[in-house]
SERO-4910 file (N, C-alpha, C, O; in steps of 0.05 Angstrom, whole numbers):
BEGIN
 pado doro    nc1    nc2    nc3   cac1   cac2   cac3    cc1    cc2    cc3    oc1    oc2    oc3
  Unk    A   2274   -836  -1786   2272   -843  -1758   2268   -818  -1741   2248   -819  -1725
  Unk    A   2281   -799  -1742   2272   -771  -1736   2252   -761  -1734   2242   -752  -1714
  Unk    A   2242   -760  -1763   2211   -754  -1767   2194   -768  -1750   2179   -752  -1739
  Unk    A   2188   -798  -1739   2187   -815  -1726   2184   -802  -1709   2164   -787  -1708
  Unk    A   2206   -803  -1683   2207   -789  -1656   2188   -756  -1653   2174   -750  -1634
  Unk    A   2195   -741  -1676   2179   -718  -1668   2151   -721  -1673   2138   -715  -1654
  Unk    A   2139   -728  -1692   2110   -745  -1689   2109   -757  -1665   2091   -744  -1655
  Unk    A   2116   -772  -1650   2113   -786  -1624   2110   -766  -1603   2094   -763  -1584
  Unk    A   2129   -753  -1612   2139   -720  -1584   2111   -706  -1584   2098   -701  -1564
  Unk    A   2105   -699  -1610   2082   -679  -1613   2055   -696  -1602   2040   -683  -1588
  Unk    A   2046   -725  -1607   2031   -734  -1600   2029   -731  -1579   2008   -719  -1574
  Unk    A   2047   -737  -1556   2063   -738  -1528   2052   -706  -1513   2036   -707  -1494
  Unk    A   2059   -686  -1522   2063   -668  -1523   2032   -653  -1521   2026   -642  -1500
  Unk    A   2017   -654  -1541   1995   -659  -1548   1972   -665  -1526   1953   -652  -1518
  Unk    A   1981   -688  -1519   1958   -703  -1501   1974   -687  -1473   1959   -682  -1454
  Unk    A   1989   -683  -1471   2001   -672  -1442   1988   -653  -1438   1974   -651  -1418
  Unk    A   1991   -634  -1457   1976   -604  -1461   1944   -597  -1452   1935   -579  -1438
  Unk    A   1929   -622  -1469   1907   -629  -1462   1900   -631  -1435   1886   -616  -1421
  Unk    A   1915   -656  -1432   1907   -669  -1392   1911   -642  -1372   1906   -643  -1348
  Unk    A   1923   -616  -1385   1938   -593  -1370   1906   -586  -1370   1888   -590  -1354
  Unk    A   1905   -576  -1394   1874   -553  -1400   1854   -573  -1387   1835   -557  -1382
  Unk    A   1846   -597  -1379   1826   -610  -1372   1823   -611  -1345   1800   -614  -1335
  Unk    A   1851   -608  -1326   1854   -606  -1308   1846   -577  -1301   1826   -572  -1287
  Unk    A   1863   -558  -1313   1860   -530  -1300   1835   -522  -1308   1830   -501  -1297
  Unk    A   1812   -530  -1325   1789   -532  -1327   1766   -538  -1308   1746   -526  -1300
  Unk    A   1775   -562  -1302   1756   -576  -1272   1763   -570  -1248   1748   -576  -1230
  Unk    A   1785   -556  -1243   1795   -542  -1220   1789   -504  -1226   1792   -488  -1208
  Unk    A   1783   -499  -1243   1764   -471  -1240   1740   -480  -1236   1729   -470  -1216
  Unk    A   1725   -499  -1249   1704   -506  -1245   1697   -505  -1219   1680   -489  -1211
  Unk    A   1711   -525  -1200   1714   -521  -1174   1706   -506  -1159   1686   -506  -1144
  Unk    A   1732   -481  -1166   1732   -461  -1148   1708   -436  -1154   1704   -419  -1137
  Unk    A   1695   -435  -1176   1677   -425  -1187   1656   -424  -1169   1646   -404  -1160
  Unk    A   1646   -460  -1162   1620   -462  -1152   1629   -457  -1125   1616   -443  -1110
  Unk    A   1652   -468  -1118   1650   -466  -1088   1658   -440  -1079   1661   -438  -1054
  Unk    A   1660   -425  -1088   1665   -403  -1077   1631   -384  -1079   1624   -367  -1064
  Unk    A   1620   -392  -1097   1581   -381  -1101   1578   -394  -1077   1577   -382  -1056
  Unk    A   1576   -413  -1078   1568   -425  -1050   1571   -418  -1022   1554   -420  -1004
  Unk    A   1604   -407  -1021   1608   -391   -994   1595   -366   -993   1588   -356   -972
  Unk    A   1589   -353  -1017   1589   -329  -1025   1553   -326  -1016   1542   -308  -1003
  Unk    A   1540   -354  -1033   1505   -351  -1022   1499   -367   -983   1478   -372   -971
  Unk    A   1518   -370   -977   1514   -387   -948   1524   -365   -923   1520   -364   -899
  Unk    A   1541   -347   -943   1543   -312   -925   1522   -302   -925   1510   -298   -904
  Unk    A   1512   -294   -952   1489   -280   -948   1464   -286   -936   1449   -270   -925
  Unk    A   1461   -314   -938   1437   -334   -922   1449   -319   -891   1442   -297   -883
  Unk    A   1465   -335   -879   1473   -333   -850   1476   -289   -843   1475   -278   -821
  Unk    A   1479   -279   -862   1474   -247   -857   1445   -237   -848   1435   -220   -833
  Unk    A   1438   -260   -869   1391   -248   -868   1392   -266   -851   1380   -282   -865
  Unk    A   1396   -277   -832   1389   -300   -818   1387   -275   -787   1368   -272   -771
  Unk    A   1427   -255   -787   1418   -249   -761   1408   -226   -766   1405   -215   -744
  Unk    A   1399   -210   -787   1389   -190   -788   1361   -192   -778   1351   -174   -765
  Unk    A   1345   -217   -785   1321   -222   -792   1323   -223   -757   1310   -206   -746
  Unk    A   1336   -238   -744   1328   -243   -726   1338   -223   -700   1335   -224   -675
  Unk    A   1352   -205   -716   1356   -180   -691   1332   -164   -697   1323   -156   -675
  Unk    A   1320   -158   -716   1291   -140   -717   1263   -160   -698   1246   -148   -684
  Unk    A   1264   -195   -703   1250   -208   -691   1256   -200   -657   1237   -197   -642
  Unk    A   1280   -196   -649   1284   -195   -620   1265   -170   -609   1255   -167   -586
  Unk    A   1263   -156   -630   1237   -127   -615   1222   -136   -608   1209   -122   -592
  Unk    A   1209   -170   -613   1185   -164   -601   1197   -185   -570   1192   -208   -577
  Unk    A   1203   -185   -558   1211   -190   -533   1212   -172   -517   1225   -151   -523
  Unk    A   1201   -176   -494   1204   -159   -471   1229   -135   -473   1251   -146   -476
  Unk    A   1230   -109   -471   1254    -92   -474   1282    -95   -457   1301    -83   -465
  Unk    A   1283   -107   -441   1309   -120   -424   1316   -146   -442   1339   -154   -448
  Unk    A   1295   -156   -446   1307   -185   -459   1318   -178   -489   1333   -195   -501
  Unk    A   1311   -154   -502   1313   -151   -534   1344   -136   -539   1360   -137   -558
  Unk    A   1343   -122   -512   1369   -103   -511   1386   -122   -503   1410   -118   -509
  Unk    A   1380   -148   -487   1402   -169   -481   1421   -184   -504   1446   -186   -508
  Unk    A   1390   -194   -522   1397   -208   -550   1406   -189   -571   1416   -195   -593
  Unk    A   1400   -163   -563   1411   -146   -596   1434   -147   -580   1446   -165   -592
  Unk    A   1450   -140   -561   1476   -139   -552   1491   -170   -565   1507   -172   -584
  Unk    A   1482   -185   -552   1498   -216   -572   1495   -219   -588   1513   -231   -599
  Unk    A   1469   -211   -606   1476   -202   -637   1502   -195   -649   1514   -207   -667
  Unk    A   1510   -168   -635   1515   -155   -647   1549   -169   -640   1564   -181   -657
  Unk    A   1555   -165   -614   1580   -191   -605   1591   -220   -624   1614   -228   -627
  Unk    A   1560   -231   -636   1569   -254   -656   1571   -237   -680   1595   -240   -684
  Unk    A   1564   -225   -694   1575   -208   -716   1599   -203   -723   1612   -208   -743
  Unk    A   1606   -187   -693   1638   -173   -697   1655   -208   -697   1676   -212   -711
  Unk    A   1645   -227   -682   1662   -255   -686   1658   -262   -706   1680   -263   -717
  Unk    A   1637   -271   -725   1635   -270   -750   1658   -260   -772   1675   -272   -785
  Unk    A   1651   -237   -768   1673   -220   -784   1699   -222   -786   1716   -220   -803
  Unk    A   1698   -227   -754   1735   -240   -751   1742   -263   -765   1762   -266   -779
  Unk    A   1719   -289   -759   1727   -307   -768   1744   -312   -803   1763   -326   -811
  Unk    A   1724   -289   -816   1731   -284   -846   1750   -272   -856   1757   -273   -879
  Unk    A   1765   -253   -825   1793   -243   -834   1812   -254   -825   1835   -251   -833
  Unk    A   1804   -268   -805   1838   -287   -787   1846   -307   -813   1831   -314   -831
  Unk    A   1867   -311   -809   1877   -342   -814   1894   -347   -803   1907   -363   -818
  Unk    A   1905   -344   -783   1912   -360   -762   1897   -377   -746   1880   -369   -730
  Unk    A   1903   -401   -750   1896   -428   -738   1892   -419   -712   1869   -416   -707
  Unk    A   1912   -413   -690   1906   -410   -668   1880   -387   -658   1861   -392   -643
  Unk    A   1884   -363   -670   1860   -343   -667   1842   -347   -678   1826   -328   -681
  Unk    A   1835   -375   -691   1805   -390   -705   1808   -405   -689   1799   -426   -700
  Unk    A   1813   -410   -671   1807   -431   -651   1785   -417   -627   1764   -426   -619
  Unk    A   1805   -385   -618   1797   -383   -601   1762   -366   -608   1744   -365   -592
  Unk    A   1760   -355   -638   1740   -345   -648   1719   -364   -647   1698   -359   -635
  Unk    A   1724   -392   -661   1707   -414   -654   1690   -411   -625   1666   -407   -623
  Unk    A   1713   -413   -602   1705   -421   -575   1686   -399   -574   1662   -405   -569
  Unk    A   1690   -379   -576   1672   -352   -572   1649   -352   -589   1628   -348   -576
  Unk    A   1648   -354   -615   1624   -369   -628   1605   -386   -616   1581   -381   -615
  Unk    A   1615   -408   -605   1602   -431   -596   1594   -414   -572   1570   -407   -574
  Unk    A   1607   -404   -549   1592   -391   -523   1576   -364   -531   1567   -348   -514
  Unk    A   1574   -362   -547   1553   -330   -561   1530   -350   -566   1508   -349   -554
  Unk    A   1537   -371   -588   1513   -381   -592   1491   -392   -562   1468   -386   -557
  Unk    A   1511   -408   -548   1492   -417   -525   1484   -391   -511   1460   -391   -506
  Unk    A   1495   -373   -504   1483   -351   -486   1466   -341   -509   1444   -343   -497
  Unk    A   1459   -331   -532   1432   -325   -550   1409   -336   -548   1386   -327   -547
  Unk    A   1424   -369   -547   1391   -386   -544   1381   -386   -524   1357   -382   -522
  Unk    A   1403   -393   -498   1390   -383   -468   1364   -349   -469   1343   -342   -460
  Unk    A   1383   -341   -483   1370   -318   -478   1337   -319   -491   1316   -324   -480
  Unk    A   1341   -316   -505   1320   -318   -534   1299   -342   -514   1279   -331   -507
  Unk    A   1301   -363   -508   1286   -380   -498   1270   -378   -470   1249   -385   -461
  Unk    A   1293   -365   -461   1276   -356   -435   1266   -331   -425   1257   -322   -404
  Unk    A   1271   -322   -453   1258   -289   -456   1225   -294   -475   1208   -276   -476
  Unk    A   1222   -311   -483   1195   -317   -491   1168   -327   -475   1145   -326   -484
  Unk    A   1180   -337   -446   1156   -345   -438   1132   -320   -429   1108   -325   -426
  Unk    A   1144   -293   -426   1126   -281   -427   1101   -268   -463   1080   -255   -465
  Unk    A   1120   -282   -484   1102   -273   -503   1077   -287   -500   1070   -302   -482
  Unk    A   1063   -280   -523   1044   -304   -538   1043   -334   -549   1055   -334   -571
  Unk    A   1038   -346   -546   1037   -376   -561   1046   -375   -592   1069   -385   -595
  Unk    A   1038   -368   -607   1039   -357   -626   1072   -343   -631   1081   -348   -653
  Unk    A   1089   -327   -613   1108   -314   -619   1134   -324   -612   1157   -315   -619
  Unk    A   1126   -351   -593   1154   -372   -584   1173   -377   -618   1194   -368   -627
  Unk    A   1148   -399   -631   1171   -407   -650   1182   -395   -668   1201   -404   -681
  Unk    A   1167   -362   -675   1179   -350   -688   1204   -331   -681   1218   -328   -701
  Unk    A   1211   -320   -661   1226   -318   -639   1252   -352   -646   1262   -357   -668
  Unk    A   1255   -364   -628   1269   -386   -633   1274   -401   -665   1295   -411   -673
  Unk    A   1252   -400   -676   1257   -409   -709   1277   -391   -731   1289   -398   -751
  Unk    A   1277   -361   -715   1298   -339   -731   1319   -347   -713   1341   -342   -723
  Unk    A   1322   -359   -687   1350   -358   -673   1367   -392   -682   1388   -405   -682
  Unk    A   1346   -393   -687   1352   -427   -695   1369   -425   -722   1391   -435   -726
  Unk    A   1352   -408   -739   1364   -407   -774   1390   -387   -764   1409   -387   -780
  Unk    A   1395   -371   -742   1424   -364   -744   1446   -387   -737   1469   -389   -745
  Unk    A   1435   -399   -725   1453   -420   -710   1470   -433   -729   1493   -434   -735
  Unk    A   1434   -446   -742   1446   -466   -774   1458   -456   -789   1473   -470   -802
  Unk    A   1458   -429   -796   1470   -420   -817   1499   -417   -819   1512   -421   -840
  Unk    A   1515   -406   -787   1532   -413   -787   1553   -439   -786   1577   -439   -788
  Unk    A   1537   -458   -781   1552   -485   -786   1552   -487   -818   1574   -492   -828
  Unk    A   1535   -484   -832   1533   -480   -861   1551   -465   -871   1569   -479   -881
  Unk    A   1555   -441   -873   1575   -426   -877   1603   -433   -870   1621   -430   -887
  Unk    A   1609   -443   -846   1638   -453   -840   1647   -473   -852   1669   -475   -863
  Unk    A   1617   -500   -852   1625   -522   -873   1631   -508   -903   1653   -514   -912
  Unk    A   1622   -496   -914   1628   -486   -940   1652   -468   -941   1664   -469   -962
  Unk    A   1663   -452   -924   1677   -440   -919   1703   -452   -920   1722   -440   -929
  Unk    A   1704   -479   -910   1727   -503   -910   1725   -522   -932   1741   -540   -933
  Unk    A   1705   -519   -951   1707   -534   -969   1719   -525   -997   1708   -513  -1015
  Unk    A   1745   -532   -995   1765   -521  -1023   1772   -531  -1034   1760   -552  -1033
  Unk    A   1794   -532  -1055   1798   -554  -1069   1819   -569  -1055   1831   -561  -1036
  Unk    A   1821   -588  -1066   1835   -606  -1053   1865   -607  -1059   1874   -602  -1081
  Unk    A   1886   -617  -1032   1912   -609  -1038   1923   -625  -1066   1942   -617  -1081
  Unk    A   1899   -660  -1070   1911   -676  -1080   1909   -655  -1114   1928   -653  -1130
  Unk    A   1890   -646  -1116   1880   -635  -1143   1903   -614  -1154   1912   -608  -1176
  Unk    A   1911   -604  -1125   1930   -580  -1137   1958   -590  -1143   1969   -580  -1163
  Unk    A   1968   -605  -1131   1991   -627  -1132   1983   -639  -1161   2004   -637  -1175
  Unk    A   1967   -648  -1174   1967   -654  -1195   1968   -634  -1219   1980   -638  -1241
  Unk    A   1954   -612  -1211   1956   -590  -1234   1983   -577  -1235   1990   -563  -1254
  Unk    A   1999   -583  -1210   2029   -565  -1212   2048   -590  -1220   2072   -584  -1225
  Unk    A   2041   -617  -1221   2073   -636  -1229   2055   -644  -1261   2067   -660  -1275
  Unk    A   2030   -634  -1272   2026   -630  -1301   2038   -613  -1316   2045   -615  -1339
  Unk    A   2041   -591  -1296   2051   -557  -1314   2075   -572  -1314   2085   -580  -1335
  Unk    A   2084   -577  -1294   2124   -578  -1295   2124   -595  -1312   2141   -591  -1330
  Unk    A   2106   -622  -1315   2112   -639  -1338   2107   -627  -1365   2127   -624  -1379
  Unk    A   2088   -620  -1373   2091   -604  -1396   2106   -583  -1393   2122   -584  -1412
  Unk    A   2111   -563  -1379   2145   -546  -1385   2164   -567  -1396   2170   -569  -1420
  Unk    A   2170   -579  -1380   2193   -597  -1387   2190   -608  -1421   2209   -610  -1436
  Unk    A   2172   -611  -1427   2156   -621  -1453   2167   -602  -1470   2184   -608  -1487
  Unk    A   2162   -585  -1467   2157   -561  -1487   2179   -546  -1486   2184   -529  -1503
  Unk    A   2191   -551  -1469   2236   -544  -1468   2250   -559  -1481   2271   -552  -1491
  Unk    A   2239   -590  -1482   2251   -609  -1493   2245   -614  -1528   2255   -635  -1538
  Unk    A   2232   -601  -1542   2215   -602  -1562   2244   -604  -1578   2261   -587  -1579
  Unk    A   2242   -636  -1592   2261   -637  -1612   2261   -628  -1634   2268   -645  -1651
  Unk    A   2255   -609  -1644   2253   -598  -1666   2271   -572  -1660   2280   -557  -1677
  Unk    A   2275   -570  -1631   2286   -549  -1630   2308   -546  -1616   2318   -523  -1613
  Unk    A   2319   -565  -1606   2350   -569  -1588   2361   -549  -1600   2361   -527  -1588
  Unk    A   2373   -553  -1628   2396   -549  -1639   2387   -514  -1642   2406   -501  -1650
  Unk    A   2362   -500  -1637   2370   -475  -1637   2357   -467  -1616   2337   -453  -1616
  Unk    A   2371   -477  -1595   2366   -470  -1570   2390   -469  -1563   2394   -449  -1549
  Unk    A   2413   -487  -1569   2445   -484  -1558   2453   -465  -1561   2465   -455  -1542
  Unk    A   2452   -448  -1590   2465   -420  -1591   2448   -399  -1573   2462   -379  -1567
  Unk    A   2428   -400  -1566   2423   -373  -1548   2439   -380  -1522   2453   -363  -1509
  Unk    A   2435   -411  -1516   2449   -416  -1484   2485   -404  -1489   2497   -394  -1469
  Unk    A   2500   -406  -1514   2523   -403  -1514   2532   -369  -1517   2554   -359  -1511
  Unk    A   2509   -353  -1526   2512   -322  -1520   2501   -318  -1489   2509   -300  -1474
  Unk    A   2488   -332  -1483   2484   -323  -1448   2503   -329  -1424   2503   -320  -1401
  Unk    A   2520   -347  -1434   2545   -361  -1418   2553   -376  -1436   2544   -397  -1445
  Unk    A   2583   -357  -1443   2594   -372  -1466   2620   -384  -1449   2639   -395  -1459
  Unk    A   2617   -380  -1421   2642   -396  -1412   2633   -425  -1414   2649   -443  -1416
  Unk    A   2603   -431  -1415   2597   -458  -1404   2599   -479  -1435   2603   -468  -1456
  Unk    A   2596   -500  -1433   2595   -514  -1450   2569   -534  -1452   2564   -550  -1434
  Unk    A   2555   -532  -1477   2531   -545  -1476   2533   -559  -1507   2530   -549  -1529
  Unk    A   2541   -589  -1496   2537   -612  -1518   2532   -637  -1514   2530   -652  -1533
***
């Protein structure tokens, strides 16, 4: 009957172990891609304002020195955004994001009517891919794993700990170490 139960245990045991490694498998998996992903949606949204602070040269010189200045203003917010984590000072980085962006495009838009036909959409098409890029980036930026996934990989571990503490094969020489570590206590 013994034999019995620990065959059962080990089966038990076994498959627990498994569902552990399958889990902590698809949750690197996870974090693997999504983190390339933040990692290529940075670099996109980087060439995005680089590309388009060299595009601002060709605008009138008041209008270029306007937009390389908010360039350079959404950058340093940028950057913040990637080191805050405080909720509240990503709030207010947001707000400032969002009013950099509208004062860029103002700018950028109404600094073109003196170009060429020809130089509007390229002008606005680099201010545009900054725009997008940062909504891209933030969406990816917020996309992690999920609380439910991690809640599952941490009451698997504890279930298999528990598993693998309880391994009947081995109670009985497990009591004598507990009775040299606290031999006032009694364990039977």
């Amino acid at each position: 009957m013994e034999e019995e139960v620990r065959d059962f245990f080990a089966i038990i045991l076994g498959a627990a172990l498994t569902l552990l490694g399958l889990i902590i498998a698809f949750t690197f998996s996870m974090a693997v891609s999504r983190y390339d992903q933040r990692k290529n949606y940075e670099e996109q949204e980087a060439n995005a304002i680089g590309t388009e602070y060299v595009r601002a040269n060709q605008l009138p010189p008041a209008s270029a020195a306007k937009v390389h200045a908010l360039l350079k203003s959404y950058v340093d917010q940028r950057i913040l955004f990637y080191k805050t984590r405080s909720e509240r000072e990503l709030l207010q980085i947001n707000a400032r994001t969002a009013q950099l962006q509208s004062e860029m495009w103002s700018a950028a838009s109404t600094s073109i009517e003196a170009l060429p036909a020809p130089m509007s959409p390229f002008i606005l098409g680099g201010m545009n891919d900054v725009l997008n890029s940062q909504g891209y980036t933030q969406a990816a930026w917020w996309n992690r794993i999920p609380i439910a996934a991690w809640l599952l990989l941490i009451m698997i571990s504890v279930f298999c700990n528990l598993l693998i503490g309880y391994d009947p094969g081995r109670v009985h020489t497990f009591y004598p170490f507990c009775r040299s570590l606290f031999p006032s206590r009694s364990f039977s």
